[in-house]
N, C-alpha and C positions, 0 to 999 in steps of 0.2 A: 300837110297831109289832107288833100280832098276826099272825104268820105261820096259816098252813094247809096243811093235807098232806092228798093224795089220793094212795092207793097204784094203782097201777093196771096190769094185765096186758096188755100188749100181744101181740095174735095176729097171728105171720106169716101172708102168705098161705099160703105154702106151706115146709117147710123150707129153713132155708139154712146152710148151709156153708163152710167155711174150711179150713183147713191145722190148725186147733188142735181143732174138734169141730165140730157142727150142733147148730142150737138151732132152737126150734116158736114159743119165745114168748120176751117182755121183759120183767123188770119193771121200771114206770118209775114215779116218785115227782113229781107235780106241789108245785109251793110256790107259796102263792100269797098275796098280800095287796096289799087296798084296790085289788081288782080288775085286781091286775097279777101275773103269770105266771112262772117259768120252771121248768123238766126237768131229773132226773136219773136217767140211766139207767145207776147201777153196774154196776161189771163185775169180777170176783173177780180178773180179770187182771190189775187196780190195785187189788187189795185194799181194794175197797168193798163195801158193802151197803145196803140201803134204809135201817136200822136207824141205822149209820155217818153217811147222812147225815142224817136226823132228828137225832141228835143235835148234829152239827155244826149245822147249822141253830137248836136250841132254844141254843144257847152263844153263838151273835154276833146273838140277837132281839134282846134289849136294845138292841146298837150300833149297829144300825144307824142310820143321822144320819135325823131328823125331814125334814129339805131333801131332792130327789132329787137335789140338785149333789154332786159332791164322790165318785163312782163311783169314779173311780179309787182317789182315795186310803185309801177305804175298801177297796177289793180289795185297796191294800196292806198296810194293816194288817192285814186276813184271812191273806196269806201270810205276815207275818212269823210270826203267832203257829203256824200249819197248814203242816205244809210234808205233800204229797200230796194226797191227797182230792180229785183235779182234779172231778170228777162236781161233787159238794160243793159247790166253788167256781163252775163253771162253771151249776149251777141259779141260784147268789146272784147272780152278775154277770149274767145273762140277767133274773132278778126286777128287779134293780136296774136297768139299762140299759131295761126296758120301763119303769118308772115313771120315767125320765127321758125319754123321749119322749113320753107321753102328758102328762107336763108343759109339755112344752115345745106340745105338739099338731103333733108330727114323726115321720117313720119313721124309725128307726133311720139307714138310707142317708144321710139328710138331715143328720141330725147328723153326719156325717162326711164332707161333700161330695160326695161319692160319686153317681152316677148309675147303675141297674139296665143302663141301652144299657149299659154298658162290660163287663157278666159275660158269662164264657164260658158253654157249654152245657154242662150236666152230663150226665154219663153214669149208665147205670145198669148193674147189677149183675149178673151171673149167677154162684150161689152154687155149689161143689163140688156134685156129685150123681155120676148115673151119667151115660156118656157117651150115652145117649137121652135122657136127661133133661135135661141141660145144652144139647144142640142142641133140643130142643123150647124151652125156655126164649129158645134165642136169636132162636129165630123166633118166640117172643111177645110180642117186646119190638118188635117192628116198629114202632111209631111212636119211636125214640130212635136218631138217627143216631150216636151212641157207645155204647158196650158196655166194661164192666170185668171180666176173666174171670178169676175166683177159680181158685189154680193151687197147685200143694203137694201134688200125690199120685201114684201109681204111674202111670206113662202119661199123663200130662198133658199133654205136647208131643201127643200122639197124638187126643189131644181138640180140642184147638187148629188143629190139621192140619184136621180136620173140621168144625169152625166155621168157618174160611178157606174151607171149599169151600162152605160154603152163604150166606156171607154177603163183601160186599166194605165195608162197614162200618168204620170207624174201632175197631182194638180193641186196648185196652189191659191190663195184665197186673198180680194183685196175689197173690204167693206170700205173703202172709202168715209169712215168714222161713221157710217150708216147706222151703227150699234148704238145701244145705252151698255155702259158696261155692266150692268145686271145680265143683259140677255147676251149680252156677247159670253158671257160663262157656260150656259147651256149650248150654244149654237160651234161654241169651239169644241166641248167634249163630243158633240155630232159628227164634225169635221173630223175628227182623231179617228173617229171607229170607220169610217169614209180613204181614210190614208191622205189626206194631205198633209202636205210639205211642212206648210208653216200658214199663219194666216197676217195678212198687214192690216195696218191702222182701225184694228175692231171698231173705234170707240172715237170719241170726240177728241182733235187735237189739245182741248185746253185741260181736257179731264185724265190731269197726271193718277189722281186719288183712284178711281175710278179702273187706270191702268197699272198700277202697282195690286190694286184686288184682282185682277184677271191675272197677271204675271202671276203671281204666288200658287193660284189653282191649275192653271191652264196646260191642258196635255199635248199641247203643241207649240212649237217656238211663236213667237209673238215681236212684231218686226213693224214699225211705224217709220210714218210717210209726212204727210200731213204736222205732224209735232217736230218734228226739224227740219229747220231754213237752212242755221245754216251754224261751223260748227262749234258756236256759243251755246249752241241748243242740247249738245249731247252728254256733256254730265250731267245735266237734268233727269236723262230717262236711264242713265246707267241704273242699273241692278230694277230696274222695275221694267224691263224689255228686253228679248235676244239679239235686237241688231236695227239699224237702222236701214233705211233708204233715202239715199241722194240724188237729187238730181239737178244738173248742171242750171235750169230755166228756175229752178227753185231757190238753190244752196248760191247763183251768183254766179257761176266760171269755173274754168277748169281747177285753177288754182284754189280756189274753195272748197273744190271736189275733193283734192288731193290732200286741203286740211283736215278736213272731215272725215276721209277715210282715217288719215294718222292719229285723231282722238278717238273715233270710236275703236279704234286695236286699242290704243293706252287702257281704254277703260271697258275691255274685254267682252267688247261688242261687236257679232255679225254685223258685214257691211254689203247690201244688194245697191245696184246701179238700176235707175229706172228713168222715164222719159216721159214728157206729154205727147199730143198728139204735135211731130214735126216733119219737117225735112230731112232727107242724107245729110244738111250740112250739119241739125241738130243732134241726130244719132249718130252719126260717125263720129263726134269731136265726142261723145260720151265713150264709144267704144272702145278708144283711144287709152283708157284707163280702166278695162274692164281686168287685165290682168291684175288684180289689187283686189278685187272683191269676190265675195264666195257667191252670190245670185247677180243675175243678171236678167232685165226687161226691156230689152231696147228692140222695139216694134213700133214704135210712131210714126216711121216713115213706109212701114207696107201696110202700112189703115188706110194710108193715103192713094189715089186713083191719078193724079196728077203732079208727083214729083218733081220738079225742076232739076234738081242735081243728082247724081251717081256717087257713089260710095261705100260704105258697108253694106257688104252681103249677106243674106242667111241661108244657108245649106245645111239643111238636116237640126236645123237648131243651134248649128255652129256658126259663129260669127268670122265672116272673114274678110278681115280690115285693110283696107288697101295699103300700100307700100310707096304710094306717090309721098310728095312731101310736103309737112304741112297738118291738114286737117284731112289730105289726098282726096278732096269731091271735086268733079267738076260737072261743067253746067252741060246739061242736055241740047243735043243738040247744034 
């Protein structure tokens, strides 16, 4: 099985922002064979690079099984032998799951019973900037009945405060661990009298202690990012968090997606889908499983100004997943 590699620069539209820096562009690494697809969009944050994953990639061409049956147990062997490299993984398991669809001549969805009617509506994003810029921002996004407001910096409640006054909008909160859980206690009782949703990852991924003291006071549900990879990670935050977030470039693949949502139910925890900054090939194969979880953030691919592939759409905040078969993107053009 000849693999292929396209490297490829993705251009935000415009820069976007977090608690950790601002970035202008992506680089993302398509893999592709025998006309089937997927994305990896390294991130130094997980100690990858395009390079990391080529070669992981050129070390299991050999293995992979001639049959498109047999996904899982091949992604388990991938993990015994790799432990990290989720990007890595999470291109192969999207390659490999689109060529088990287009085998079978099914969308993704389909293979897992799953029905599009059952997803939430995803929200979209507004990235740290300055506080004209972020209220311009919010008011551009006028056609998406939710909003997720990137938060982690000096005056940020004061920003917020300001968004509330121009918009009555559903909005939800992502410090990107930008908090000390000290100050995340005052800055979420802000948020509550403000009406947002929930807030994500207040607080440092390492500082459990930290987020079990916020859990216990906090007047709004409390939902982490950053603290699970992947899903070894989630009885750790059971009872000291309302739910997690996975994401496919993080947690490893689809099939890890689908682990992780099934422990966090066991252990009576909200589960939202979220994404980096990628491709349709990225968001779409996430999409693909959003009927399974209660939030939904899959916007990486309209940040971007230069897409390469087509696939899931957003209409009014509603996601609407193609029906081709597969991972159903195909290339522009």
């Amino acid at each position: 099985m000849a693999l292929s590699f396209e490297k490829f620069q993705l251009v935000l539209k415009e820069p976007f922002g977090i608690s950790r820096g601002v970035s202008s562009v992506r680089d993302s690494l398509f893999v592709t064979m025998d006309g089937c697809v997927g994305e990896a969009v390294p991130s130094l944050y997980n100690g990858e690079t395009i390079e990391t994953v080529i070669s992981l990639m050129k070390r299991f061409e050999d293995q992979i099984p001639a049959e498109p049956e047999g996904v899982i147990h091949f992604m388990q062997q991938v993990n015994r032998q790799i432990k990290g490299n989720p990007t890595f993984k999470a291109a192969l398991s999207m390659l490999l799951w689109d060529r088990l669809g287009k085998d079978l001549g099914a969308p993704l969805y389909k293979i897992f019973g799953l029905s599009p009617s059952k997803a939430p509506q995803t929200s979209f994003t507004v990235g740290i900037s300055t506080k004209e810029d972020m209220l311009r921002k919010v008011q551009d996004a006028a056609e998406f009945p939710i909003l997720k407001i990137k938060l982690g910096f000096p005056k940020d409640i004061e920003v917020m405060e300001a968004i509330r006054e121009i918009t009555d909008k559903v909005l939800r909160v992502d410090a990107n661990g930008g908090w000390t859980a000290a100050e995340a206690i005052g800055k979420v009782d802000r948020l509550a009298e403000l009406g947002v949703e929930y807030v994500e990852q207040p607080c440092d991924r390492e500082d459990l202690e930290g987020l079990a003291k916020l859990h216990k006071v906090a007047k709004l549900p409390i939902y982490v990012d950053e603290t699970i990879m992947t899903r070894h990670d989630v009885p750790k935050v059971a009872g000291i968090c309302d739910g997690v977030n996975l994401k496919l470039e993080k947690c490893g693949g689809i099939e890890e997606g689908l682990a992780i949502i099934q422990t966090a139910r066991a252990h009576r925890l909200g589960v939202m889908i979220g994404c980096m900054v990628g491709s349709s090939v990225d968001i779409t194969a996430a999409a693909h499983l959003t009927p399974l979880v209660d939030y939904a953030d899959l916007d990486g691919h309209i940040l971007t100004a230069n897409d390469p592939y087509e696939g899931m759409t957003v209409q009014d905040g509603w996601m609407l997943i193609p029906d081709r078969p597969g991972l159903g993107v195909v290339k522009r053009g």
